[in-house]
C-alpha positions as CSV (number, residue, x, y, z in Angstrom):
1,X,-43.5,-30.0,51.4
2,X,-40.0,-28.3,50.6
3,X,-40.2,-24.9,48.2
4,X,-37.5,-22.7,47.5
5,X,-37.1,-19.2,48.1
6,X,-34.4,-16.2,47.6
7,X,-34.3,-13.8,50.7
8,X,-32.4,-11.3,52.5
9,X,-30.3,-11.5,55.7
10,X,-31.3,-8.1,57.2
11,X,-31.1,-7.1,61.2
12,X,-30.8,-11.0,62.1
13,X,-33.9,-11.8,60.1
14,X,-34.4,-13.5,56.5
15,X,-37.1,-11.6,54.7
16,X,-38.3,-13.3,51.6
17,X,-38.0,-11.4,48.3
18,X,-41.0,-12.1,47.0
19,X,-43.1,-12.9,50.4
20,X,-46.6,-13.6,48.0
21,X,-45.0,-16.7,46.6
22,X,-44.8,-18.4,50.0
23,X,-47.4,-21.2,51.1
24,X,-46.8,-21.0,54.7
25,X,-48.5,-19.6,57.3
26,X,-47.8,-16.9,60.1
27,X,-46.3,-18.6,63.2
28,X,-45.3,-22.0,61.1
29,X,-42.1,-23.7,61.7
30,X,-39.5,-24.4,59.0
31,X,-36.3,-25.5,58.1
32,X,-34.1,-22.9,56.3
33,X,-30.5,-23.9,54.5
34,X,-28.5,-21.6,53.5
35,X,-26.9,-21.2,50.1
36,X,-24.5,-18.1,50.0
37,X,-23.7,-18.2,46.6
38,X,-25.0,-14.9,45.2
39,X,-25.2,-16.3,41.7
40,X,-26.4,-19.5,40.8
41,X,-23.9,-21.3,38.5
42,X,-25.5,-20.7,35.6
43,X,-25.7,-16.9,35.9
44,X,-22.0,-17.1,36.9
45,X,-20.9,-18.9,34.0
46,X,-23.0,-16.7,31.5
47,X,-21.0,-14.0,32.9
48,X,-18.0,-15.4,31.5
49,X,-19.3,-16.0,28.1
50,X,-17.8,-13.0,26.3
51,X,-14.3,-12.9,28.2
52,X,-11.4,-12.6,25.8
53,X,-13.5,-11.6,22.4
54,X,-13.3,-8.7,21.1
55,X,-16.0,-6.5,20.2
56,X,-16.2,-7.7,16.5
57,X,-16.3,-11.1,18.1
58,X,-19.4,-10.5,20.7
59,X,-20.8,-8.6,18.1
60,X,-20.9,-11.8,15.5
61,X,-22.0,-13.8,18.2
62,X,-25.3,-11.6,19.3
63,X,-26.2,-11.5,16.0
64,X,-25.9,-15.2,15.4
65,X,-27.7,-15.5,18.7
66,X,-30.5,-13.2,17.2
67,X,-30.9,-15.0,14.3
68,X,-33.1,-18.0,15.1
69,X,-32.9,-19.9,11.6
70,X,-29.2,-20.6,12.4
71,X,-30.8,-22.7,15.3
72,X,-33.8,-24.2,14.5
73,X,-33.5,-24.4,10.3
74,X,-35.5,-22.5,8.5
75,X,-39.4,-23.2,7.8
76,X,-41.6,-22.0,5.3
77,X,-44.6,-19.6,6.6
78,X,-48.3,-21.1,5.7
């Protein structure tokens, strides 16, 4: 079984962030790889999103965001 888990470095041990989400036992052996990038891509990229607009620009763009009819067309209630 592989699952994937975040977790600190700390004193020469990994302790798991969220230690309740694990389905292994005490004592178990497992293989751990280690991914040191502290963002995931995504997150990294997001970060980006609003470089070089100015406010009036992120402004139009959170409330396009907001505005869900823009994306998914408008529908009548019942």
């Amino acid at each position: 079984m592989t699952q994937s888990l975040e977790a600190v470095y700390e004193n020469g041990t990994f302790r798991p962030v969220h230690p309740a989400s694990l389905a292994i036992s005490d004592g178990q052996r497992v293989r751990i790889t280690v991914d040191d990038q502290a963002e995931p891509e995504a997150l990294r990229l997001a970060a980006c999103v609003y470089e070089g607009l100015s406010e009036k620009e992120i402004a139009e763009v959170e409330e396009i965001a907001l505005d869900r009819q823009r994306f998914f067309g408008t529908r009548n209630a019942p």
